[in-house]
N, C-alpha and C positions, 0 to 999 in steps of 0.2 A: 777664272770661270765666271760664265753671268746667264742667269737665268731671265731667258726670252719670255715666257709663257707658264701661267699653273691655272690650270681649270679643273675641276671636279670632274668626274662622267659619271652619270645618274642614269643606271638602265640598262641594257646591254648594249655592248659597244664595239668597236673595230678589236679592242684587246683579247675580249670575252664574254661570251656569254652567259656562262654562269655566274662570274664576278662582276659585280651589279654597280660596284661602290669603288670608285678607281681615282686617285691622281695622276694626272700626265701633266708631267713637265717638262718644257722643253730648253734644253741645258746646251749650252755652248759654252766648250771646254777649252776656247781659245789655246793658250800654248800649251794648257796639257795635255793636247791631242798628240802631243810629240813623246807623252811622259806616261806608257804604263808605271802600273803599282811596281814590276820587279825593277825597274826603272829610279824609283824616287828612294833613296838609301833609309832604311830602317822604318818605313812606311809599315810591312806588317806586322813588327815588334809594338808599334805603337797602336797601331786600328787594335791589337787580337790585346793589349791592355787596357785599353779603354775599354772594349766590347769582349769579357772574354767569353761571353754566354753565346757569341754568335757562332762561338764550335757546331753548337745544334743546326746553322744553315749549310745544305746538304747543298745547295746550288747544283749548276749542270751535272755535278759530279757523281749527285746518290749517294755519298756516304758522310757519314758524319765530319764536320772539318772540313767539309769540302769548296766552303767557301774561302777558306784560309791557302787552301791548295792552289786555287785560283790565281790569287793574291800573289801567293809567291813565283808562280809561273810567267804572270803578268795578264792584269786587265784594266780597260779603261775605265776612268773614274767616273762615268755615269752608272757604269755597275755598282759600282763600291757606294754611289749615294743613294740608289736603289735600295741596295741593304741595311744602310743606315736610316733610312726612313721608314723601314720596316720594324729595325731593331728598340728603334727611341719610341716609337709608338707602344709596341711592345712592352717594355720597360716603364713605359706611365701608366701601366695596366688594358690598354687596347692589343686585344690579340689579334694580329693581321696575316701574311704571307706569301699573298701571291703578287709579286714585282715581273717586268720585263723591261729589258732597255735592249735600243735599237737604232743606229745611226741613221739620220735621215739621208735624202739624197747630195745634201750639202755636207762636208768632210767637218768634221769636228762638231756636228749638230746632233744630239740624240733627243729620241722622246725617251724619258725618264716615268716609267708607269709604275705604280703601286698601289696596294691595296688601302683603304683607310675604314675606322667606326665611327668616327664626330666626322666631320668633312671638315669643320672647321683648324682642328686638332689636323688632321692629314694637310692642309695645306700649310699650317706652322711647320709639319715635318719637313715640310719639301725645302724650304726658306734655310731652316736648322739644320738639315742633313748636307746641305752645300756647305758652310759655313764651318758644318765639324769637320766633313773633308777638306778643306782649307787648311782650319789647322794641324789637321796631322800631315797632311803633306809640306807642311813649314817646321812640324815638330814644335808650335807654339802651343800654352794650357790653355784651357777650353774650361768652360763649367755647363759639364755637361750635365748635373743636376737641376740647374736652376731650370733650362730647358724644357726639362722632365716634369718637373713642378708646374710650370707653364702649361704644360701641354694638360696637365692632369685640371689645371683650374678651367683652362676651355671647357673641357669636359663637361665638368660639374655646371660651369656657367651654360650650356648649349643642350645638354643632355635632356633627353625626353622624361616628362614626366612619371608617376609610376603607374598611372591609368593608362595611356599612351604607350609606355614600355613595356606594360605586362602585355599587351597585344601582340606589342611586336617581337616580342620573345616566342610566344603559340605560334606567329606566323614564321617565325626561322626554324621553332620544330619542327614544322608541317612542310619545309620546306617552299612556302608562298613569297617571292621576292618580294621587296618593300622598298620604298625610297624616303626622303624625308623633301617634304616641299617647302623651299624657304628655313627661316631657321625658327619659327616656330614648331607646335609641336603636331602641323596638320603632315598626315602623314600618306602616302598611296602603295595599296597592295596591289602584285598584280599588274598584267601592261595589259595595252590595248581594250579590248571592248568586257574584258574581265576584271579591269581594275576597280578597285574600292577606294575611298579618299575618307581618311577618319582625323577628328582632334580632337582628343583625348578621350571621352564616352560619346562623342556626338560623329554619326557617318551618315556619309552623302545620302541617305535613303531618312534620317530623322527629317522630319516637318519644320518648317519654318516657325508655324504654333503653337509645336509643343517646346519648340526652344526658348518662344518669348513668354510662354505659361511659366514654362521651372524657371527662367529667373528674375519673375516678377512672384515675388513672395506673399507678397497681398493675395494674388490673382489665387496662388496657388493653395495657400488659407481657406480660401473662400471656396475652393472647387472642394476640398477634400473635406470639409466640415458640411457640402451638399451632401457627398457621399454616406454622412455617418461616420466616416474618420475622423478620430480625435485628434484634434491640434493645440497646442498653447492659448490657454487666453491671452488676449493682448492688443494694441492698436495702432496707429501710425501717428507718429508724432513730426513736426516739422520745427517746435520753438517748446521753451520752458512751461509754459500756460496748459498745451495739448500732453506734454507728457504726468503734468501735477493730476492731470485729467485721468490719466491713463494707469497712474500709480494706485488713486484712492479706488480704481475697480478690479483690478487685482492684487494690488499691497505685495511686499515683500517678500521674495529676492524676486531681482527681473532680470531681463537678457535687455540688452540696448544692438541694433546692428544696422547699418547700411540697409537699406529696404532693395537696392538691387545690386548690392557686393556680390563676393567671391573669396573664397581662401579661405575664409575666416579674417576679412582683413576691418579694420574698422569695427569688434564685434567686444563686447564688454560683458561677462557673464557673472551670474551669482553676487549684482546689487544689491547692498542691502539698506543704504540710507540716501537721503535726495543728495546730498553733495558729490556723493559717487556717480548717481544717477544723471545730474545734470554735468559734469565731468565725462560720463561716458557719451554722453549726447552731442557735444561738441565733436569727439574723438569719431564719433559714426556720421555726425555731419561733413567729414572732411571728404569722404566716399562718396557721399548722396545728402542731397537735400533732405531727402526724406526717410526718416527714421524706424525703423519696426521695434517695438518694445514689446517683448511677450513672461508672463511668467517663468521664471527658471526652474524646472523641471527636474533631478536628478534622475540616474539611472545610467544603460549600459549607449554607447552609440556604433549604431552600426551601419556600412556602409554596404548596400547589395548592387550585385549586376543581373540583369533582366536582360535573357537574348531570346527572340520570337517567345515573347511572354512567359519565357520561364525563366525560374532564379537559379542560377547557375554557380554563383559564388555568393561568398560571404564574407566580410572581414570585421572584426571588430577595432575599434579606433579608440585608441589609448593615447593620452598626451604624455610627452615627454616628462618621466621621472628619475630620480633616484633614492635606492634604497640603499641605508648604511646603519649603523650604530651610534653614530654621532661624534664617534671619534676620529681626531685623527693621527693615522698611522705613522709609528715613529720609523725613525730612516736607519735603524738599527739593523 
């Protein structure tokens, strides 16, 4: 078998219009167009072993195992890697299910459609799910966990943030389709003259403005200390000199960070002597030239959402801990 074509569909498409999020692959099943499944000797003893959870696909038939029914009557092997691409998805914790295959005008050519949640994950399926039908129809081992594994590290490596995801979870409640554009986390709700384009708190309706105000943290200092909002003392350091500057007027502990990061990345908290402090200044140099040093502050942190000027949520932002006794447990 040799797969001609895999391309994602984004949107609605010749398959469906509901199902938004689709692979179509186009599989030329060279001489297994000669060779249904009742066909290839012990072909379903092997597929319903490796996959026996795939009893639950009901296929053309409506009832439970009915894909296995299939199987043993005889069907061609673009179906069966339909299902397979369904099921391994499946199985690395992406729940999918809607497949179709469909021979084209040309004799042993199908489009091979199914549903995907990572796109990138759905097109490793398409690749993998050929590959396991290979070997089951040669009866050769396969590791089909490594696969699995695979598929679940795209995942994590390509998956939407949790600002980003919590949205697009409200919009799968709400029933609002959604795409993902490119493989960052800019994402669009909605087609045509309805659609929205959001990454991650920031959508096509925020200002250019107010985007370069929030992450210029000087700028932002300065506006909210107009306001009579209280902010950290502190100042911008660029070299060892501006921060000895910076220490004798508000003295110990200090925050050291990138003056226009993100993440928390480059960001050094609760200084409390210059060795650390110029240590930390290097480590926030590597971000940005230019440094923000403000007092360290204790207390709670909390992360809010504002939609049409109202607060809507809340979260409170805890750093990773653990709590124990200090012991540890014996293997008894």
């Amino acid at each position: 078998m040799k797969i001609d074509k895999i391309q994602a569909l984004r949107g609605p498409n010749i398959w469906s219009v509901q199902r938004k999020k689709l692979i179509q692959m186009r599989l030329d099943l060279e001489e297994m167009e000669q060779f249904p499944t009742n066909k290839i000797e012990g072909f379903r003893e092997r597929i319903e072993a490796m996959f026996p959870t795939m009893i639950e696909h009901r296929c053309s038939e409506g009832t439970r195992g009915g894909f296995f029914s299939r199987i043993e009557r005889g069907t061609w092997m673009g179906h069966v890697i339909e299902h397979i691409a369904l099921e391994i998805q499946t199985l690395a914790g992406m729940e999918t299910g809607f497949g179709r295959t469909r021979e084209t005008k040309t004799p042993g050519i199908y489009n091979v459609v199914f549903s995907y949640t990572e796109e990138n994950v759905g097109m490793f399926a398409a690749e993998s799910a050929v590959a396991i039908a290979e070997a089951l129809i040669a009866g050769t081992d396969y590791d089909l966990e490594a696969d699995i594994q695979k598929m679940r590290e795209i995942r994590e490596r390509v998956r939407l943030g949790p600002s980003t995801g919590s949205i697009v979870e409200e919009a799968v409640a709400r029933d609002i389709p959604w795409i993902r554009l490119g493989t960052n986390s800019l994402v669009q709700l909605g087609y045509g003259i309805n659609q929205m384009r959001f990454q991650a708190t920031i959508t096509c309706k925020t200002s250019s403005i107010a985007v370069d105000i929030a992450c210029n943290k000087e700028q932002t200092k300065k506006m909210l200390d107009a306001a009579s909002i209280p902010v950290a003392n502190g100042g911008i350091c660029v070299d060892e000199e501006d921060l000895d500057e910076v220490i004798r007027k508000i003295g110990y502990p200090i925050v050291l960070k990138p003056l226009d990061g993100n993440h928390g990345k480059g960001a050094s908290i609760n200084v409390k002597n210059r060795e650390d402090a110029v240590e930390g200044l290097a480590y926030a140099k590597k971000y940005s030239h230019r440094v923000i040093v403000e007092k360290f502050i204790t207390g709670y942190d909390f992360r809010v959402l504002v939609i049409d000027n109202k607060l809507v949520a809340a979260a409170k932002r805890e750093p990773a801990h653990v709590k124990g006794d200090g012991k540890i447990p014996s293997n008894n």
